[in-house]
C-alpha positions as YAML, in Angstrom:
chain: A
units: angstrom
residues:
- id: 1
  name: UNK
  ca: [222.62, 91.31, 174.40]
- id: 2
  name: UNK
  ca: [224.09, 94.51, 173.17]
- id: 3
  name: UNK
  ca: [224.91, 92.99, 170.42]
- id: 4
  name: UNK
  ca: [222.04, 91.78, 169.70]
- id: 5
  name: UNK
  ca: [219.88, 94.91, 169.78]
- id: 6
  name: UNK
  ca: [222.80, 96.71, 167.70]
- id: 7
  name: UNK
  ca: [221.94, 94.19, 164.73]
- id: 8
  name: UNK
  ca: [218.41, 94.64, 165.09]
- id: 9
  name: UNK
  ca: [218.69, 98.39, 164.67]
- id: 10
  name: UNK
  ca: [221.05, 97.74, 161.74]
- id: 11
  name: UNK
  ca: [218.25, 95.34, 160.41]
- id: 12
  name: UNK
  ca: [215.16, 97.84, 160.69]
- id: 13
  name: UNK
  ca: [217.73, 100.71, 159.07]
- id: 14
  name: UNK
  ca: [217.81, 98.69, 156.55]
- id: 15
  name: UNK
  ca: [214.54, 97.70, 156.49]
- id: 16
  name: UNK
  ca: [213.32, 101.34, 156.38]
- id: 17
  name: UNK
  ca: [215.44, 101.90, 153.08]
- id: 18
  name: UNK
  ca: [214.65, 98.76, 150.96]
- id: 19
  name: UNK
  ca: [211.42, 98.24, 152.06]
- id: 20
  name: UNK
  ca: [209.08, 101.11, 153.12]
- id: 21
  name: UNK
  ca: [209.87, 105.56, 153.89]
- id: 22
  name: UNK
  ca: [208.94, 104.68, 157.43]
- id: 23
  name: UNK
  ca: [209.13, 102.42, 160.16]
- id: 24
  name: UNK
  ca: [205.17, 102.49, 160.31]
- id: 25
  name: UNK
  ca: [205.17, 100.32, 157.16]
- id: 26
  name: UNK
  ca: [206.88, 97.39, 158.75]
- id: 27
  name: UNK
  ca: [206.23, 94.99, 161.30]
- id: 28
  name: UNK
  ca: [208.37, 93.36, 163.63]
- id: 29
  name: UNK
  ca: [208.00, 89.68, 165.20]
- id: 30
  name: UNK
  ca: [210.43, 87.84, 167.60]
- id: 31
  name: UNK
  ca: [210.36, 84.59, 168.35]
- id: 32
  name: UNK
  ca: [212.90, 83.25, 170.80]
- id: 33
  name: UNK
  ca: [216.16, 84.61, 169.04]
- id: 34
  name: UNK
  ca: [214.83, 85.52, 165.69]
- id: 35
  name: UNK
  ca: [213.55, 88.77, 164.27]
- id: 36
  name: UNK
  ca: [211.56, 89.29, 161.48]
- id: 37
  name: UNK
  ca: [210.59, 92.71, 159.70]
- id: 38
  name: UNK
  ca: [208.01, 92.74, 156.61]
- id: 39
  name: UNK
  ca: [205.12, 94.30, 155.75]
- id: 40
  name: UNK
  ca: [201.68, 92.94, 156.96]
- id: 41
  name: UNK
  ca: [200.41, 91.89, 153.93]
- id: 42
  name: UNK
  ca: [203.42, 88.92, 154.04]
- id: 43
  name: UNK
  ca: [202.23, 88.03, 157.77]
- id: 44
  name: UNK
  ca: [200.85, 85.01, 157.49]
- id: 45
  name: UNK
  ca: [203.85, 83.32, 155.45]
- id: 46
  name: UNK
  ca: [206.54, 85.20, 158.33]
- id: 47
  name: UNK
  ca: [204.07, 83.20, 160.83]
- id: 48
  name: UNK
  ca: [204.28, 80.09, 159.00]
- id: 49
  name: UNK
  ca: [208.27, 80.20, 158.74]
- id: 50
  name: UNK
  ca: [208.18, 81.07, 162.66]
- id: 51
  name: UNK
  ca: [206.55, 77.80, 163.00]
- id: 52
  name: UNK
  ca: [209.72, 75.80, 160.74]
- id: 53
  name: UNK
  ca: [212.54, 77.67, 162.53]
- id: 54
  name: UNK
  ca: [213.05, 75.05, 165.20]
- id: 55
  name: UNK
  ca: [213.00, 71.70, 162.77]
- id: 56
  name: UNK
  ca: [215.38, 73.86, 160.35]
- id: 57
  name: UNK
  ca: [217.78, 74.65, 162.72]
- id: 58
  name: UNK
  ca: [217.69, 71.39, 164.36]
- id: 59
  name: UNK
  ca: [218.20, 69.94, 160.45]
- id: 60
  name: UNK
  ca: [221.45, 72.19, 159.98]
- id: 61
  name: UNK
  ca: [222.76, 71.56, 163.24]
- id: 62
  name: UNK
  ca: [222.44, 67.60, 162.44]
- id: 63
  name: UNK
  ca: [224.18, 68.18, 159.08]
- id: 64
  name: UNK
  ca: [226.72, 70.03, 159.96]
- id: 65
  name: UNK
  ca: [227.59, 69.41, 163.75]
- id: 66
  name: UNK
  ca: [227.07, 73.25, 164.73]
- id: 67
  name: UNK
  ca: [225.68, 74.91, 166.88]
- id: 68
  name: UNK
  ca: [222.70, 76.98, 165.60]
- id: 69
  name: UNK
  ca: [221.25, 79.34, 168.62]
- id: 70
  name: UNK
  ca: [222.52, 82.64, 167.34]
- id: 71
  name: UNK
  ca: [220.45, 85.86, 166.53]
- id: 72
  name: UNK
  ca: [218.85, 85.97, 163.21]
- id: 73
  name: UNK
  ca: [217.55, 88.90, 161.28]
- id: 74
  name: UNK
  ca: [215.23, 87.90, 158.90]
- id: 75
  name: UNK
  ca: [213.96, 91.24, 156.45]
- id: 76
  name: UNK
  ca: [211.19, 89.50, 154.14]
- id: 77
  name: UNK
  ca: [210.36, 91.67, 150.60]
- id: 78
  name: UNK
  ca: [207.29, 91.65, 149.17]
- id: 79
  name: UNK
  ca: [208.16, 91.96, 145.77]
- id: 80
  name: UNK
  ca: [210.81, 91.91, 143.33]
- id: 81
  name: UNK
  ca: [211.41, 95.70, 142.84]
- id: 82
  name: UNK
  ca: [212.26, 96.78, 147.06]
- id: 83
  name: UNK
  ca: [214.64, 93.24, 147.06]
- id: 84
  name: UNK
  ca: [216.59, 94.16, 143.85]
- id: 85
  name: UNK
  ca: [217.10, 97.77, 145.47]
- id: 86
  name: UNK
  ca: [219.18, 95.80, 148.09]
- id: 87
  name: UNK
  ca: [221.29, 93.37, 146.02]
- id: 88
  name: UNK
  ca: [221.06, 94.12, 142.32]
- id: 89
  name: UNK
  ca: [221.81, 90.87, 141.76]
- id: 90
  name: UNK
  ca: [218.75, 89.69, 139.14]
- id: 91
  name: UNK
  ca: [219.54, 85.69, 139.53]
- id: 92
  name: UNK
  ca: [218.90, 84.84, 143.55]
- id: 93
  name: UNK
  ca: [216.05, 85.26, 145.64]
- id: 94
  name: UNK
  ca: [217.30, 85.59, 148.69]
- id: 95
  name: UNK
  ca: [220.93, 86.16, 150.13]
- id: 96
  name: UNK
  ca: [222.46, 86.18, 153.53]
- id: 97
  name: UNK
  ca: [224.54, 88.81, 155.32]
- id: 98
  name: UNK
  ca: [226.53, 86.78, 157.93]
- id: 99
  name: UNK
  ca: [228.20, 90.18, 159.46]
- id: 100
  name: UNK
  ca: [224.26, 91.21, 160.58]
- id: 101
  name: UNK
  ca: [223.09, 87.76, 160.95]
- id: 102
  name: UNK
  ca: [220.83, 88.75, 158.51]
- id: 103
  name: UNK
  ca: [218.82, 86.68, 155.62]
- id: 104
  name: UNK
  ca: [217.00, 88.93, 153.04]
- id: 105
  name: UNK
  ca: [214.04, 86.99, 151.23]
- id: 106
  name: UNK
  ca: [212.28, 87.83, 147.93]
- id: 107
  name: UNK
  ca: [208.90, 86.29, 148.77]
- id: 108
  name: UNK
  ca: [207.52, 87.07, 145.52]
- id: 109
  name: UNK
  ca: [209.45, 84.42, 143.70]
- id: 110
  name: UNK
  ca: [208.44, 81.75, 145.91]
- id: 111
  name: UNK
  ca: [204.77, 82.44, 144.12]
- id: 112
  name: UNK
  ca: [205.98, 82.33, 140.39]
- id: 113
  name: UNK
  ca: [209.39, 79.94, 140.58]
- id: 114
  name: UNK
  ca: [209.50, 76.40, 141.77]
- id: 115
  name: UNK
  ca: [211.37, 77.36, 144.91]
- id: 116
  name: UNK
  ca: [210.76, 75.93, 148.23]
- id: 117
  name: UNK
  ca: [210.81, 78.74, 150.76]
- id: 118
  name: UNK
  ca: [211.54, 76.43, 153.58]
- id: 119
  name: UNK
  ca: [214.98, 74.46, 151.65]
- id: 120
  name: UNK
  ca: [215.61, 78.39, 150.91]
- id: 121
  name: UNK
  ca: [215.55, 79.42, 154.57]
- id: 122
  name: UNK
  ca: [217.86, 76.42, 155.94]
- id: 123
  name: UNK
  ca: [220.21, 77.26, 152.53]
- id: 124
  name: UNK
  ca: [220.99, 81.09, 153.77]
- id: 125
  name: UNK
  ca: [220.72, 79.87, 157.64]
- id: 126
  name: UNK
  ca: [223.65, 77.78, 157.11]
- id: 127
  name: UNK
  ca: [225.80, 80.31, 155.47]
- id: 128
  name: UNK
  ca: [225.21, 82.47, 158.68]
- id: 129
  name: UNK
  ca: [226.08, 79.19, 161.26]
- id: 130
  name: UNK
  ca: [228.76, 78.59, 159.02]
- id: 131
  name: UNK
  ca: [230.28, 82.18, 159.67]
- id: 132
  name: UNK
  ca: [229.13, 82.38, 162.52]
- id: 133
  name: UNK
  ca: [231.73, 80.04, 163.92]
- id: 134
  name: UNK
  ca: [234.36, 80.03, 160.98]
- id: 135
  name: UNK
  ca: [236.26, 83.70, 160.62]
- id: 136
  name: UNK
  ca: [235.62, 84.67, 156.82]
- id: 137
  name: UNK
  ca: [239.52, 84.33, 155.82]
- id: 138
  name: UNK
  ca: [238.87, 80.99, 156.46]
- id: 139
  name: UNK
  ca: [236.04, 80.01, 154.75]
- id: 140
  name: UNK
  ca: [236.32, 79.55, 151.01]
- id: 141
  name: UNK
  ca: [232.96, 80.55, 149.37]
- id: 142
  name: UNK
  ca: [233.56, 77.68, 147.57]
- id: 143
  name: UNK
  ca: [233.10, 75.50, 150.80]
- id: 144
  name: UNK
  ca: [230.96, 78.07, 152.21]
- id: 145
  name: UNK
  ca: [228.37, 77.52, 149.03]
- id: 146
  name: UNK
  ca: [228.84, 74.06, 148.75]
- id: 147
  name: UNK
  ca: [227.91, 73.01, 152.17]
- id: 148
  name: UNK
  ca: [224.64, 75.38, 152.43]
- id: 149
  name: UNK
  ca: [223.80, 73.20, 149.33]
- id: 150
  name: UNK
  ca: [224.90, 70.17, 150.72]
- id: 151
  name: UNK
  ca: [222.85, 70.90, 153.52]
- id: 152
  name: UNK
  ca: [219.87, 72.12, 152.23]
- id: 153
  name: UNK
  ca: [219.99, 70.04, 148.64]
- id: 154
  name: UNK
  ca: [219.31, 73.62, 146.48]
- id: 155
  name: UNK
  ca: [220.55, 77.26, 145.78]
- id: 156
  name: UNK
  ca: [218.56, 80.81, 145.81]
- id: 157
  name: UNK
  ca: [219.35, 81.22, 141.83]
- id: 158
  name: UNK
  ca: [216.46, 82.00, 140.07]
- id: 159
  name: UNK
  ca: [215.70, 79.96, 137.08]
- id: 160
  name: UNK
  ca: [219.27, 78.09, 136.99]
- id: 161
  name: UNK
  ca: [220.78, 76.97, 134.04]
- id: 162
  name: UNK
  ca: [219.05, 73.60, 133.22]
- id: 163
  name: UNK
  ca: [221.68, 72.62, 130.19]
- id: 164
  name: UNK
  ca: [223.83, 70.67, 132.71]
- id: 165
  name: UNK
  ca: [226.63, 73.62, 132.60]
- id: 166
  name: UNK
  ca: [228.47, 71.62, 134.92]
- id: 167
  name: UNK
  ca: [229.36, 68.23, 132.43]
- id: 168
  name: UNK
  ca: [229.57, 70.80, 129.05]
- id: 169
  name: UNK
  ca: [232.57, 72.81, 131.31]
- id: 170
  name: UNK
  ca: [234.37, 69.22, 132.09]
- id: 171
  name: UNK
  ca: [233.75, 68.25, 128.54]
- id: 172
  name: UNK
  ca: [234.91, 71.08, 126.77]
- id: 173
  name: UNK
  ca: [237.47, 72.34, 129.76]
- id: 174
  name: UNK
  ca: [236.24, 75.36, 131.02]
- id: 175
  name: UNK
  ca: [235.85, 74.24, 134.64]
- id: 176
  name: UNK
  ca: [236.48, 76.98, 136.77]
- id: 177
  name: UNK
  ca: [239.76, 76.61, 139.62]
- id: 178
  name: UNK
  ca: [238.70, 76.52, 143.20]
- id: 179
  name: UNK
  ca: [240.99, 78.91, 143.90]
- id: 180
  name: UNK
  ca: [239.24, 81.37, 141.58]
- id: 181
  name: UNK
  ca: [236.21, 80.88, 143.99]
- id: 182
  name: UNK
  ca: [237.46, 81.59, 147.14]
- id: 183
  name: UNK
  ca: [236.36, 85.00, 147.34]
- id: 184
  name: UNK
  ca: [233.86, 85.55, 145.13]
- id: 185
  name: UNK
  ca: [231.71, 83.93, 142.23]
- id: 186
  name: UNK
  ca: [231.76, 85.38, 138.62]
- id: 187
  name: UNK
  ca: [228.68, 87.88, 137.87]
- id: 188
  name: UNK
  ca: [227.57, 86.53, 134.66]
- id: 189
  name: UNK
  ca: [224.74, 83.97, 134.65]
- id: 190
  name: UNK
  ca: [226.42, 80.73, 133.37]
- id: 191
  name: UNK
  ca: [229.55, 81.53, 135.29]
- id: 192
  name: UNK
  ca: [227.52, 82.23, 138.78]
- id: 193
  name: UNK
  ca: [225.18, 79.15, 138.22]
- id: 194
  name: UNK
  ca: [228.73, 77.08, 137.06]
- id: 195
  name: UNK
  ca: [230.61, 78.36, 140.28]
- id: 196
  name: UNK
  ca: [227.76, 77.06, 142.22]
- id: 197
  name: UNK
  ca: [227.12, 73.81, 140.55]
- id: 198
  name: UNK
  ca: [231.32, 73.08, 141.21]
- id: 199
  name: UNK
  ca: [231.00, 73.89, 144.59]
- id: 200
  name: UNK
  ca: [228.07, 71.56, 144.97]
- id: 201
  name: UNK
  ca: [229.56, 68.82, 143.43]
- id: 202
  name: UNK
  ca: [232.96, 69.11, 145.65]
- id: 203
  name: UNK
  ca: [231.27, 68.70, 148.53]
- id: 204
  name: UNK
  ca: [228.91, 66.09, 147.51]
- id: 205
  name: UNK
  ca: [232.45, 64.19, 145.49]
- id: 206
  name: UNK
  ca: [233.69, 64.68, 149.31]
- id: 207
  name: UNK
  ca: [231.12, 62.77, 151.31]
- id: 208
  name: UNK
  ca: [230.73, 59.83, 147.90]
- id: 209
  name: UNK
  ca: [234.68, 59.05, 149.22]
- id: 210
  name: UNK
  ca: [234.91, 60.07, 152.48]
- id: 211
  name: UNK
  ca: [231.26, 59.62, 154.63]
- id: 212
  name: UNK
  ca: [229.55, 62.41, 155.55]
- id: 213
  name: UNK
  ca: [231.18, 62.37, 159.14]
- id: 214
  name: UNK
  ca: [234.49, 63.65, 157.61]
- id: 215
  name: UNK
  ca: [232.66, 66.60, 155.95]
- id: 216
  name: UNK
  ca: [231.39, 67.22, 159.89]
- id: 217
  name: UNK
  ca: [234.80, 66.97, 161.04]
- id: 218
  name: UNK
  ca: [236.76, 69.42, 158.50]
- id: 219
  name: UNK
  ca: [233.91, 71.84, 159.95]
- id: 220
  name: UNK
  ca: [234.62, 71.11, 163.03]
- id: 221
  name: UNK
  ca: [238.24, 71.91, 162.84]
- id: 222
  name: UNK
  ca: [237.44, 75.05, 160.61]
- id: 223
  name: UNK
  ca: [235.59, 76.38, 163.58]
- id: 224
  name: UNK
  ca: [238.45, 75.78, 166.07]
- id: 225
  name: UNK
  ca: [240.63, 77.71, 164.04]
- id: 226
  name: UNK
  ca: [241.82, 75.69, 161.25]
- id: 227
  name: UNK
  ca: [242.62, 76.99, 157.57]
- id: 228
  name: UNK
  ca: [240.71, 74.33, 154.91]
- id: 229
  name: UNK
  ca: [244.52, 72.92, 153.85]
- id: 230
  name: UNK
  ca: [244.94, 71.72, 157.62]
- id: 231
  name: UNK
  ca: [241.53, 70.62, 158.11]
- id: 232
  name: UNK
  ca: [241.74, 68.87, 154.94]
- id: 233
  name: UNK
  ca: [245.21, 67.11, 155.55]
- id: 234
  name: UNK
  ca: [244.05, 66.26, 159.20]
- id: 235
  name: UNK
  ca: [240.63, 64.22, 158.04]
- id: 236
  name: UNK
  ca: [241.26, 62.84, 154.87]
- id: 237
  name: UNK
  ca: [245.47, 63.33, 154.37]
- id: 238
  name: UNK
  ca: [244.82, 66.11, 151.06]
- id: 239
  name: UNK
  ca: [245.23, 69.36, 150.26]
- id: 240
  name: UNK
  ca: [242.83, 71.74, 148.43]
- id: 241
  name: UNK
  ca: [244.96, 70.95, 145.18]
- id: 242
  name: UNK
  ca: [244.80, 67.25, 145.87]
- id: 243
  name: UNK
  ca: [240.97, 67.49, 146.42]
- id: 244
  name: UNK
  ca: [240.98, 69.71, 142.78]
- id: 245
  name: UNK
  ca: [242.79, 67.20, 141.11]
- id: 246
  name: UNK
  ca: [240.77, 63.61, 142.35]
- id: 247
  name: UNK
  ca: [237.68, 65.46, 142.11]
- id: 248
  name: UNK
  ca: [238.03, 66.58, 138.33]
- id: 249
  name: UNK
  ca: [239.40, 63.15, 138.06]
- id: 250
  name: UNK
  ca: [236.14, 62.03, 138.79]
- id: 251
  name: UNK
  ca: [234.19, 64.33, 136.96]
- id: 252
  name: UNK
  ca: [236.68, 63.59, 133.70]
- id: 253
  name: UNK
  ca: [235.51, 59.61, 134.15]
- id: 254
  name: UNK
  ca: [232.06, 60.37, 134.56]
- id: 255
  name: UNK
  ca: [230.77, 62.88, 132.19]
- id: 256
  name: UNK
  ca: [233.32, 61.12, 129.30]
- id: 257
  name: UNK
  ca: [231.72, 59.17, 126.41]
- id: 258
  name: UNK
  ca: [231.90, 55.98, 128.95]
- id: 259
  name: UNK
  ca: [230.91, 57.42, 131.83]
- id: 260
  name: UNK
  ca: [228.01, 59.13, 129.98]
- id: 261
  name: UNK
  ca: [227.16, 55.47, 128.53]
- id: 262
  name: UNK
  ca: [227.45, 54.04, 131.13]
- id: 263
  name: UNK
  ca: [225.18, 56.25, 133.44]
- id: 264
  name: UNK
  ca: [222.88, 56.15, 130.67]
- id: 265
  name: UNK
  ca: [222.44, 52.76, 130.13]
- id: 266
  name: UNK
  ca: [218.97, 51.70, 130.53]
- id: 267
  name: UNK
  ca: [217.78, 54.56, 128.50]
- id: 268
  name: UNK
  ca: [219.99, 53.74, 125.72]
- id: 269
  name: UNK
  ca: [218.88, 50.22, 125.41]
- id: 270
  name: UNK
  ca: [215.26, 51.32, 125.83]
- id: 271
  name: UNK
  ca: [215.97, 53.49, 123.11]
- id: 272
  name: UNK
  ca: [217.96, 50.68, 120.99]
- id: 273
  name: UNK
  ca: [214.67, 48.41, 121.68]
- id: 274
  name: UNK
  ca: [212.27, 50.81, 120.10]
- id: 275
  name: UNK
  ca: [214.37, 51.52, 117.39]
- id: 276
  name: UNK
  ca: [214.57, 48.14, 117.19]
- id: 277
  name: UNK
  ca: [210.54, 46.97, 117.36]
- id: 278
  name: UNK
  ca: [210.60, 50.23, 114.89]
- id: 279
  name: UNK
  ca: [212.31, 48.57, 112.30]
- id: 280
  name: UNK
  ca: [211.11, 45.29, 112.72]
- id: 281
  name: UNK
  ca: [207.09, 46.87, 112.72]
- id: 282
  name: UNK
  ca: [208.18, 48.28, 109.11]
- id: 283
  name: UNK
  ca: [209.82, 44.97, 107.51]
- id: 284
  name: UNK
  ca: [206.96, 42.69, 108.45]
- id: 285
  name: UNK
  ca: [204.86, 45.19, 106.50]
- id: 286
  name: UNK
  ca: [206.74, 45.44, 103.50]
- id: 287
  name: UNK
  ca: [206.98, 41.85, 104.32]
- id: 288
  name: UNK
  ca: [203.14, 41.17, 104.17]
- id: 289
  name: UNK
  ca: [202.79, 43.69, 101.15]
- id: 290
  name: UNK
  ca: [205.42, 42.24, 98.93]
- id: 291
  name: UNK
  ca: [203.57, 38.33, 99.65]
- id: 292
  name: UNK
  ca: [200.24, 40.00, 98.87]
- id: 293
  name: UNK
  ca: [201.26, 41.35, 95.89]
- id: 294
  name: UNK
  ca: [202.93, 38.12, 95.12]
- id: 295
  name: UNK
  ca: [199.89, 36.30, 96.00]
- id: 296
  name: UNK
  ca: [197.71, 38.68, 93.74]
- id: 297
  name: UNK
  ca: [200.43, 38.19, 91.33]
- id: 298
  name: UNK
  ca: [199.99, 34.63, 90.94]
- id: 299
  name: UNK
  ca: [196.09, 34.68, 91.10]
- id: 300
  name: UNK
  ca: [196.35, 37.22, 87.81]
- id: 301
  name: UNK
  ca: [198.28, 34.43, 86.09]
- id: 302
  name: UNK
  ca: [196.66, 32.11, 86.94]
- id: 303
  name: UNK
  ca: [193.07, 33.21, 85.02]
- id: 304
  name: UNK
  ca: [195.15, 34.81, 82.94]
- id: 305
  name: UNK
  ca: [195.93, 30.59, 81.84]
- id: 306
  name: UNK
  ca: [192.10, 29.70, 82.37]
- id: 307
  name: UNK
  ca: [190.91, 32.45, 79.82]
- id: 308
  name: UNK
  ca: [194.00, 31.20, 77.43]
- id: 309
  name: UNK
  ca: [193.00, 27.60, 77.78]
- id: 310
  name: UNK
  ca: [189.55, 28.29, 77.55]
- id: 311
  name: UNK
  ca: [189.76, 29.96, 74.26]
- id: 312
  name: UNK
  ca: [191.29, 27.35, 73.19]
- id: 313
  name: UNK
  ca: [189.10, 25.20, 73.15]
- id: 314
  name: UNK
  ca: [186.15, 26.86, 72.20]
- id: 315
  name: UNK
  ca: [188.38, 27.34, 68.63]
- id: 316
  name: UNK
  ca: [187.37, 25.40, 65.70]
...
């Protein structure tokens, strides 16, 4: 309980300084376990995500195999300017603080981006159930990353790079070492969206070879006070290394010229077909024009041979 109130001042500190001069400016809801401070105009949207909270946690605790009742602090901005006072990070809209339980939304970018607030409120819940229960030296942010996504199927970036930075970085060699992003992500935009796209795609490599269940398990032992090696080595017999090595493996076999073919396929013949009908449209034109001209052709002659014949004759 004390604990609990202590994060809740924290929270409406905060609050006060990246949202509003005064506590008068915010409002405060709790439901159950979970607090919520915004400004009225953003009520009905806090109301509606009231409403989610129990299917969302029930969704991350069936993913993962946590347990979700802990405090939550949710501090919801109403536009860009008061949320970028509290991160200063330009490409997210929203970002957790597992030491305050806290999740800090940007509700203005649900209106102009494609971004569904509810897949952004179980990503940034289960970074704080993941630290909740896993000590931060032993979660890899990595791991950490790619299991929020695993869970909740996006990421809070804002506009992410949609050239598939993930295949030109295995094709040209530029993927980034996990062990590079273990404690943090790189701050430019293609590096921070890359970083995020590997860690996806190690977890997802993960479950594609090992079942989902595993992925539960390593979590499991991560919580009980396992490093990642150990948990690793004790589920599916690898090291981080190992895992680095089979999964760019992987990558290296699909994103090459074969793999690419090869998950390509039915475009690529549809593609070949049209070409083909393409080609075949413009020879049985040239086709018909060359037998109509031919046809013309021997029509000219052929009066051409009257008028000749007919002459003559009429010669004395």
């Amino acid at each position: 309980m004390i604990r609990k109130i202590a994060i809740i001042a924290y929270a409406i500190v905060i609050a006060i300084v990246i949202i509003g001069d005064s506590s008068s400016a915010l409002d405060k809801l709790i439901k159950d376990d979970v607090t919520f401070l915004f400004q009225e105009e953003n009520r009905l949207a806090v109301e509606d995500i009231v409403g989610r909270i129990p299917v969302i946690k029930q969704k991350i605790g069936s993913r993962t195999g946590l347990d979700t009742d802990i405090p939550i602090i949710f501090i919801i901005h109403k536009d860009r300017g008061s949320f970028l006072e509290s991160t200063k990070n330009e490409m997210v809209a929203a970002y957790a603080v597992p030491e305050e339980n806290t999740v800090v939304i940007d509700l203005s970018q649900m209106r102009v981006h494609p971004i569904n607030l509810e897949l952004i409120i179980i990503h940034e819940l289960t970074h704080l159930v993941l630290h909740h229960h896993i000590g931060r030296s032993r979660l890899p942010k990595w791991f950490d990353e790619g299991v929020s996504e695993w869970v909740s199927g996006i990421n809070e970036i804002i506009a992410p790079d949609k050239s598939d930075v993930l295949r030109r970085s295995v094709i040209g060699g530029t993927v980034i070492p996990l062990y590079r992003l273990s404690a943090e992500f790189p701050g430019d935009r293609r590096g921070f969206s890359l970083a995020y796209e590997e860690s996806r795609s190690v977890i997802e490599f993960m479950e594609r070879e090992h079942g989902e269940d595993k992925i539960r398990s390593i979590i499991a032992r991560m919580s009980n006070g396992e490093d990642i090696n150990s948990a690793l080595r004790n589920e599916i017999t690898v090291s981080v290394a190992d895992l680095e090595r089979l999964w760019l493996k992987d990558l290296d076999i699909r994103y090459s010229w074969i793999g690419y073919l090869s998950n390509n396929i039915i475009w690529i013949l549809f593609a070949f077909g049209a070409v083909v009908i393409v080609i075949g449209f413009i020879r049985f034109r040239w086709r018909l024009k060359n037998y109509k001209d031919d046809d013309e052709d021997a029509e000219i002659a052929m009066l051409e041979r009257m008028y000749e014949n007919d002459e003559s004759k009429s010669d004395p």
